[in-house]
ROSEMAR-583344 format. One record per residue (C-alpha): residue in three letters; residue number from 1; x, z, y. Coordinates in nm, 2 decimals, padded with zeros to 4 digits, always signed. Layout:
! ROSEMAR-583344
Ala:NUM:X:Z:Y .
...
END
This chain:
! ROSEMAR-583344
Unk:1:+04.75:+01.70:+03.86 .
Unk:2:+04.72:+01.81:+03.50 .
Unk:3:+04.44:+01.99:+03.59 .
Unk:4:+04.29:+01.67:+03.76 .
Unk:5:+04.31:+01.48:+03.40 .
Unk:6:+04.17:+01.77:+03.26 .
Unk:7:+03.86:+01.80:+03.46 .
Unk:8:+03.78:+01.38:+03.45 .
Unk:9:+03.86:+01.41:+03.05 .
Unk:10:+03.57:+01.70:+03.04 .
Unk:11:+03.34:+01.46:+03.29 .
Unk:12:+03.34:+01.17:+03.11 .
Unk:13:+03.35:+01.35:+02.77 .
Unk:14:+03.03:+01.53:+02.89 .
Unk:15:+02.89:+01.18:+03.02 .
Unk:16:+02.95:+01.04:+02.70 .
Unk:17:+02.68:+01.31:+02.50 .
Unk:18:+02.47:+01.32:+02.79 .
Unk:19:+02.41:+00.89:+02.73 .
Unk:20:+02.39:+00.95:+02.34 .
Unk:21:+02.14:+01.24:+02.38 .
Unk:22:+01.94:+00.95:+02.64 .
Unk:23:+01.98:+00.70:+02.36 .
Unk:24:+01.66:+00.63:+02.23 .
Unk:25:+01.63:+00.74:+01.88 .
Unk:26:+01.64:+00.50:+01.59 .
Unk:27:+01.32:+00.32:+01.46 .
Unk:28:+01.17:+00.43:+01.15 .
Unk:29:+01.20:+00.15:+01.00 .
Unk:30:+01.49:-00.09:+00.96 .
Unk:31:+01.44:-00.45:+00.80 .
Unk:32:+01.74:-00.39:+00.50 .
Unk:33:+01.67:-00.75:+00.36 .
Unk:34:+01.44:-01.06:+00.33 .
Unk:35:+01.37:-01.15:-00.03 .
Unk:36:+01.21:-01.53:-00.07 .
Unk:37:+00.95:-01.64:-00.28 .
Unk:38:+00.98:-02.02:-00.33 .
Unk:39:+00.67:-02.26:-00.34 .
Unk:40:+00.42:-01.95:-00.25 .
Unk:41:+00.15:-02.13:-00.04 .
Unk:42:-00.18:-01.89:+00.08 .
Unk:43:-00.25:-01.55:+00.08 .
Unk:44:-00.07:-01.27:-00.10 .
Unk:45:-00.28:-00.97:-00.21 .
Unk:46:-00.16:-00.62:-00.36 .
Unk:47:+00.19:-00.56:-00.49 .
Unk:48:+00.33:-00.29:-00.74 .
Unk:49:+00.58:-00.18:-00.85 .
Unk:50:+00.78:-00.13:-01.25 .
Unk:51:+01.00:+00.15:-01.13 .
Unk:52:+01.24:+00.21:-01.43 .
Unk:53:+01.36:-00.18:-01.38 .
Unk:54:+01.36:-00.16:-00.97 .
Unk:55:+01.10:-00.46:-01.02 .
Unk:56:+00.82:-00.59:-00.73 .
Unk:57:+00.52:-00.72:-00.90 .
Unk:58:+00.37:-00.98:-00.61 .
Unk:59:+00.01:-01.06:-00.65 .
Unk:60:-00.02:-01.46:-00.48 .
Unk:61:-00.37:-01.47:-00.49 .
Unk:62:-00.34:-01.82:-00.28 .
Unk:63:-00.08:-01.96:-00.54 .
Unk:64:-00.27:-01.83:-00.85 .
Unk:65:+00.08:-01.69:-00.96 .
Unk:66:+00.25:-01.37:-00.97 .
Unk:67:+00.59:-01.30:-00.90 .
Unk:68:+00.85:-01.04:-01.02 .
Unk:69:+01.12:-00.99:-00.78 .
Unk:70:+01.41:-00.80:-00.92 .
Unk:71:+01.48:-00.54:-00.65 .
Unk:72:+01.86:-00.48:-00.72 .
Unk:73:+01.99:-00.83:-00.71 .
Unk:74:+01.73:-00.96:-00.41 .
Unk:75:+01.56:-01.24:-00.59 .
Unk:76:+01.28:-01.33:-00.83 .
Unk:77:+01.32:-01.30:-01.17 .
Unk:78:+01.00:-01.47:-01.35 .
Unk:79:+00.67:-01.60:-01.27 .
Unk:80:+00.37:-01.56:-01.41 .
Unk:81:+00.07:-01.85:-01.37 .
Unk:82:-00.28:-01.96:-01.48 .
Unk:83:-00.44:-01.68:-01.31 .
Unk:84:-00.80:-01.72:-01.11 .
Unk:85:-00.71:-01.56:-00.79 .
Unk:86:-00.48:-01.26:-00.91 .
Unk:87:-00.59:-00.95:-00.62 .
Unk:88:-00.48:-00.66:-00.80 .
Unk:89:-00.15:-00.55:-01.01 .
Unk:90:+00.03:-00.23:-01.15 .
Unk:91:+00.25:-00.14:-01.35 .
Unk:92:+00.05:+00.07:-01.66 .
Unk:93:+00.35:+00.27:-01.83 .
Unk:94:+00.21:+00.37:-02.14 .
Unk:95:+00.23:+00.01:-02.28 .
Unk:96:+00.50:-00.09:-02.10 .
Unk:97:+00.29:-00.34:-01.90 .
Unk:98:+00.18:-00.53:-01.61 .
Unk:99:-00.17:-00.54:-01.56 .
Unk:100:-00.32:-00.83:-01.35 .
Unk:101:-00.67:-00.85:-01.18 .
Unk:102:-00.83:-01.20:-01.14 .
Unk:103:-01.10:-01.22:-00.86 .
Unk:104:-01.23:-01.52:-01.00 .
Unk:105:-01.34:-01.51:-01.34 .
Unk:106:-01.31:-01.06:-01.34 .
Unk:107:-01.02:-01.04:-01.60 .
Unk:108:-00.79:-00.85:-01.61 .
Unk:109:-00.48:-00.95:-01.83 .
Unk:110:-00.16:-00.76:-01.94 .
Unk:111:+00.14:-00.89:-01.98 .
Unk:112:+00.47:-00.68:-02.20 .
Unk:113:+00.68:-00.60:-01.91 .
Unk:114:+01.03:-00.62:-02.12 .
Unk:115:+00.98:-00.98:-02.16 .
Unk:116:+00.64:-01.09:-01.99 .
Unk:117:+00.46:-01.20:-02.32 .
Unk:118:+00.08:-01.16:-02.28 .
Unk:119:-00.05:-00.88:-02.50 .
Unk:120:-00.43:-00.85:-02.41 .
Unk:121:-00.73:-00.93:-02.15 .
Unk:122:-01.01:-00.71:-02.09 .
Unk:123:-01.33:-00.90:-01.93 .
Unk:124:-01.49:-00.73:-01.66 .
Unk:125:-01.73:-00.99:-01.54 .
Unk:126:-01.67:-01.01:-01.19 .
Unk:127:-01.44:-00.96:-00.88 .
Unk:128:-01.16:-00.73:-01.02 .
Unk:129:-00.94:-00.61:-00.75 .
Unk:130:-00.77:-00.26:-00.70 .
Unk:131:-00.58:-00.14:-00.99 .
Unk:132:-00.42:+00.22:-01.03 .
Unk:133:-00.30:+00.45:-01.26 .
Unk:134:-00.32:+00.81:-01.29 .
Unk:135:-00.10:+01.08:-01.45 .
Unk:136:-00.29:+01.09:-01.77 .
Unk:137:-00.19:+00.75:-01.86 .
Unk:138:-00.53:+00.59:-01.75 .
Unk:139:-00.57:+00.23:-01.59 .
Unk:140:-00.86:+00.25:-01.31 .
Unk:141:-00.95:-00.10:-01.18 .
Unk:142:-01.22:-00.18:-00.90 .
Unk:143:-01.47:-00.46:-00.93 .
Unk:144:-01.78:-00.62:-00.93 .
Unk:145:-02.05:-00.57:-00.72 .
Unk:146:-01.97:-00.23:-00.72 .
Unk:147:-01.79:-00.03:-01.05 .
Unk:148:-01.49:+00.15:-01.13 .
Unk:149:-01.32:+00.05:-01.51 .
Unk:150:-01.16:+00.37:-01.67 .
Unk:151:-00.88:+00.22:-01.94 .
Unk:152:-00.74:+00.50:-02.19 .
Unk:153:-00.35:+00.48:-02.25 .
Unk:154:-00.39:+00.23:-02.53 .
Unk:155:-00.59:-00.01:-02.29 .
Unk:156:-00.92:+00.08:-02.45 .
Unk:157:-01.24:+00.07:-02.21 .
Unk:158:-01.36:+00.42:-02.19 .
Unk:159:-01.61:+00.44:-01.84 .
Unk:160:-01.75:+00.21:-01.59 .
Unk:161:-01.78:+00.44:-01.28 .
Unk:162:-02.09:+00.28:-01.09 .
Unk:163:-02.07:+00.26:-00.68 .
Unk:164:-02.34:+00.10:-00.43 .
Unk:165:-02.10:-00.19:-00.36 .
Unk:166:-01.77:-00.34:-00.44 .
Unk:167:-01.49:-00.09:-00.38 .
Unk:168:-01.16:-00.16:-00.21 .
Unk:169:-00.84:+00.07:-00.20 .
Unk:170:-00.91:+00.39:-00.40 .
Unk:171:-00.66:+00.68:-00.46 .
Unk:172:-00.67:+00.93:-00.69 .
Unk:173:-00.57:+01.28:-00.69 .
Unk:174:-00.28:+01.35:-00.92 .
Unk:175:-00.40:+01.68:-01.02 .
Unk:176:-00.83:+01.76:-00.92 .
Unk:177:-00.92:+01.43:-01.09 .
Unk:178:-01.10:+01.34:-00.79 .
Unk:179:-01.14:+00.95:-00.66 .
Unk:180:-01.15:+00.85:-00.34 .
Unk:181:-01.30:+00.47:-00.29 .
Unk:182:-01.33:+00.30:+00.01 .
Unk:183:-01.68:+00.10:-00.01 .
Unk:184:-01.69:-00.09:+00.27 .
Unk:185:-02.00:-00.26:+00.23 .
Unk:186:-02.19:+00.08:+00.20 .
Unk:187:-02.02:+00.20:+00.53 .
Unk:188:-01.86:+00.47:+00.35 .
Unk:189:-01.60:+00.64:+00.13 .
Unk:190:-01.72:+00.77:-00.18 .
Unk:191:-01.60:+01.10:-00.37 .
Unk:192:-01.61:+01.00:-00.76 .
Unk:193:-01.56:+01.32:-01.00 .
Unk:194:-01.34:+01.13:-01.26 .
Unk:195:-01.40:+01.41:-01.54 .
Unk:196:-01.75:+01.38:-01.51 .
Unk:197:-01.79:+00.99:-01.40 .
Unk:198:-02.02:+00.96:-01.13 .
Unk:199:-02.01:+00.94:-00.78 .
Unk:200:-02.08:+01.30:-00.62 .
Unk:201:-02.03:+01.28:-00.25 .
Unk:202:-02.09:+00.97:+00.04 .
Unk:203:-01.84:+01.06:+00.34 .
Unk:204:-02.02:+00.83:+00.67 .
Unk:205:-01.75:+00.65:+00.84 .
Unk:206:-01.91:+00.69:+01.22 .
Unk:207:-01.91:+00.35:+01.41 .
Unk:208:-01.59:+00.25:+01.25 .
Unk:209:-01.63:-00.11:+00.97 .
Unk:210:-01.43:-00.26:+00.77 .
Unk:211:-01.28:+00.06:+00.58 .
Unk:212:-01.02:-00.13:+00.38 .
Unk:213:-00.67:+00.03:+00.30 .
Unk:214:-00.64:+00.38:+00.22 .
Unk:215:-00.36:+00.65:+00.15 .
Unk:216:-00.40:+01.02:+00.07 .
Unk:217:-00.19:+01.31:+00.21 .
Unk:218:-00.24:+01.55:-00.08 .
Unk:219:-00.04:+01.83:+00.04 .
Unk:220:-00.19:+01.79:+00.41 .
Unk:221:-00.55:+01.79:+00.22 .
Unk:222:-00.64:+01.45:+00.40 .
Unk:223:-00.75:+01.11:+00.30 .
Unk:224:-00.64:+00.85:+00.56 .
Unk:225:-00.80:+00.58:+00.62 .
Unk:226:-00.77:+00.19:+00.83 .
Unk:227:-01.07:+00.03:+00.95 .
Unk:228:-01.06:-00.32:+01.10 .
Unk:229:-01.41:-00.29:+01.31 .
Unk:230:-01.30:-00.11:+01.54 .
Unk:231:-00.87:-00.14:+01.44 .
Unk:232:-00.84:+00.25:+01.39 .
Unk:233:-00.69:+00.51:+01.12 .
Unk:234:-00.89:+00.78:+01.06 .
Unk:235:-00.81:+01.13:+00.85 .
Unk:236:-01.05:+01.28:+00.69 .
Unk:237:-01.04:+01.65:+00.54 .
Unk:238:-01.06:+01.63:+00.19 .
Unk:239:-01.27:+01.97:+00.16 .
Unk:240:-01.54:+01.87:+00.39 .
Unk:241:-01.51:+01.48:+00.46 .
Unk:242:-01.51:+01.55:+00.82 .
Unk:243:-01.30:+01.33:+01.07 .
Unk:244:-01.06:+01.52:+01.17 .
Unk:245:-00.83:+01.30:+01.41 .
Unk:246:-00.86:+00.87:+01.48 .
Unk:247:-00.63:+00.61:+01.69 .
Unk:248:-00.63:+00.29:+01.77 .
Unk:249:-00.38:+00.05:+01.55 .
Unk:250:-00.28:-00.27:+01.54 .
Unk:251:-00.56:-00.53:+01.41 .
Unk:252:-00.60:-00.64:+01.06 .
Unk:253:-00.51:-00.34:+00.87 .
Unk:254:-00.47:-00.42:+00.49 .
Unk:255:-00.26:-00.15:+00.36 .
Unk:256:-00.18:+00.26:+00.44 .
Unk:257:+00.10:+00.44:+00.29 .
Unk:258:+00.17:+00.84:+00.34 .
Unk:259:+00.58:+00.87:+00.36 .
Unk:260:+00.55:+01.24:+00.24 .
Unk:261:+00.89:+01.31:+00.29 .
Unk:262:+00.88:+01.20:+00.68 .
Unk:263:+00.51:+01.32:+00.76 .
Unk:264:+00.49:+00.90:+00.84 .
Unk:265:+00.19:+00.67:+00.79 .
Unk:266:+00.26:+00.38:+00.75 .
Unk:267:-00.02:+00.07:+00.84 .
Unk:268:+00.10:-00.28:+00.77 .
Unk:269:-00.13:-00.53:+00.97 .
Unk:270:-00.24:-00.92:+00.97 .
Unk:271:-00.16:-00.93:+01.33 .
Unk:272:+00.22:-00.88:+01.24 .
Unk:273:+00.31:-00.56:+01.24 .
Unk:274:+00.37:-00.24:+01.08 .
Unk:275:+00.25:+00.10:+01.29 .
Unk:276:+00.42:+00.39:+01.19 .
Unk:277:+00.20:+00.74:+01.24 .
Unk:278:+00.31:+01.04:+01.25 .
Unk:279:+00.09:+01.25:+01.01 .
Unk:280:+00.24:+01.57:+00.97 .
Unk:281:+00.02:+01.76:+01.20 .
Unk:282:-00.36:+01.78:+01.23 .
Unk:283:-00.34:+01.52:+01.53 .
Unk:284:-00.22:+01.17:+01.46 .
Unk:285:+00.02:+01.00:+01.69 .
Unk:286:+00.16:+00.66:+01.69 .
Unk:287:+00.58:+00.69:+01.69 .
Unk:288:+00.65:+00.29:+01.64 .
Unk:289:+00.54:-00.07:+01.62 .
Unk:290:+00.74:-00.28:+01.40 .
Unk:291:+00.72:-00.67:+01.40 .
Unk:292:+00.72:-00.85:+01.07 .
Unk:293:+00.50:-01.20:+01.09 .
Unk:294:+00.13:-01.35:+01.15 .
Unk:295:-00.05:-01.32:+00.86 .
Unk:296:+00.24:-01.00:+00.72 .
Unk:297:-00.04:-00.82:+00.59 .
Unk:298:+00.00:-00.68:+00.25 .
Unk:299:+00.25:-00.43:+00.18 .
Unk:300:+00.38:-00.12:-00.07 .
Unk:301:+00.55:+00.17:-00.01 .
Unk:302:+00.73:+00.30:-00.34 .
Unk:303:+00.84:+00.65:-00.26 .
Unk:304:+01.08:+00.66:-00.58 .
Unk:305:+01.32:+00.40:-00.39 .
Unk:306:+01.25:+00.49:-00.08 .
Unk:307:+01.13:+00.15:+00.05 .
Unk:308:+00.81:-00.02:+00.22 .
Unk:309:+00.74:-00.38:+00.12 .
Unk:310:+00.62:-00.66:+00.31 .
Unk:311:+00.46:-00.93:+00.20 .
Unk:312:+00.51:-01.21:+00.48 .
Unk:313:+00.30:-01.53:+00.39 .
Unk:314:+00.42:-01.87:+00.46 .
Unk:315:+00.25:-02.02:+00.77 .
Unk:316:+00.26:-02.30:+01.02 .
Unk:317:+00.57:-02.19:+01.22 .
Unk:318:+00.71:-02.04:+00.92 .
Unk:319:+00.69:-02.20:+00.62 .
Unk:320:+00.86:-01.98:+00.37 .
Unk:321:+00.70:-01.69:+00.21 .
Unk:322:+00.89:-01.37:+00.14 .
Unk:323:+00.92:-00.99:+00.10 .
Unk:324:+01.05:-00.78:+00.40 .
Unk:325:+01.26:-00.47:+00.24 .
Unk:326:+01.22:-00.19:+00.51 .
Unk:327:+01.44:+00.12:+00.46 .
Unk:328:+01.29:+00.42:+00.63 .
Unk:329:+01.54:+00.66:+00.87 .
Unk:330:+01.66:+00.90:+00.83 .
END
């Protein structure tokens, strides 16, 4: 008899792993928290983020506002208005300060970041949009009818990069200096030598439109790109600008993120969802599909906190804006 117990102990015991080893696997990404934003009406472009405060800087383009959500205690803190449809923000640390680019009237204005006093505003004439930094302490902002603005560490104008229409996400290198601007109008991605400040190479973009978000896997030696006509992601070889692998993903596609510690791309799209890539190999595959909201388009991933962010707009059959916190397994 004892050996009986034994023997259905060691059955069910293996039964048990068996099911657990079955189990599916956990999703990539799990929805940690929903923080609101109150009275935000319209479309939300870019987002940033001030990491030494844990702060989200939301762009509300719709609202003319922008919001700073303090990450730690799940709420916004301030915000800031008066802005002519505010597309682009960073956070430019050597002045402490959040930049913000107006679409309408091609201003972009800083604000001190300790205390959100306004400190300058740089006119660029028209359409300002995209805004990065780099690690030289530059501020790079994309506008116009097709430009680059180069801002030295004291917020001085030093280069206006020209392109062959208005540029859209753009990444740069952290080390080469290299730029690399989506241009959708052109039907291409443009190679920009920052050092010497001109455009030096046109990479074709095949049948694909609508090249719009854009994310660079440095190690990898890719630049990955969404298009929207048709909804693929494509990755491109950084040596030659050759296509090296494309799938279909969900519609919409406004921003890409490469998770370098997972080997994940991550593609947050108007048609409500997040795709999750896997990226780590020459091949791209998709791993997930994560629901988030009609219209959840815009999003950030902020590698030092480990988080994505989704902007979810406020809509017919849900009429509260707010940011989805997604923390990435394992």
């Amino acid at each position: 008899m004892q050996h009986m117990y034994h023997f259905l102990f060691a059955t069910l015991a293996m039964g048990t792993i068996q099911a657990a080893l079955a189990a599916d696997p956990p999703a990539p990404l799990i929805l940690e928290a929903t923080i609101p934003l109150d009275g935000v009406q319209g479309r939300i472009d870019h987002l940033a983020v001030d990491v030494p405060r844990k702060r989200l800087i939301v762009a509300e383009l719709g609202n003319g506002t922008v919001d700073v959500i303090d990450l730690a205690a799940g709420k916004a803190i301030h915000r800031l208005a008066g802005f002519d449809e505010p597309q682009g923000v960073g956070y430019f640390a050597p002045r402490d300060a959040i930049a913000v680019a107006n679409g309408g009237d091609g201003s972009v204005r800083l604000f001190r970041a300790a205390d959100f006093a306004a400190t300058g505003r740089i006119e660029l004439g028209s359409d300002a949009d995209n805004v990065r930094t780099n690690r030289h302490g530059q501020l790079l902002v994309g506008y116009g009818a097709g430009a680059l603005a180069v801002f030295d560490n004291e917020g001085a104008l030093v280069a206006r990069i020209p392109l062959k229409a208005h540029p859209e996400a753009f990444q740069v290198t952290p080390g080469s200096g290299w730029i690399y601007v989506n241009v959708p109008d052109a039907h291409e991605i443009a190679v920009v030598d920052l050092a010497a400040g001109k455009q030096v190479a046109s990479w074709p973009l095949g049948a694909a439109r609508a090249n719009f978000p854009m994310a660079l896997d440095v190690d990898g030696g890719r630049v990955v790109v969404a298009t929207r006509d048709p909804s693929r992601l494509l990755a491109f070889a950084m040596a030659t600008g050759e296509i090296e692998s494309q799938i279909a993903i969900c519609g919409d596609a406004d921003d890409v993120f490469f998770d370098a510690k997972r080997k994940l791309i991550y593609v947050s799209c108007g048609e409500g969802a997040v795709e999750v890539v896997e990226g780590g190999d020459r091949l791209l595959r998709r791993v997930a599909h994560i629901p988030t909201g009609q219209g959840a388009r815009t999003s950030l991933f902020a590698p030092a906190l480990d988080r994505l962010y989704v902007a979810k707009r406020a809509g017919l059959l849900d009429p509260d804006a707010a940011i989805l916190v997604f923390r990435p397994t394992p």
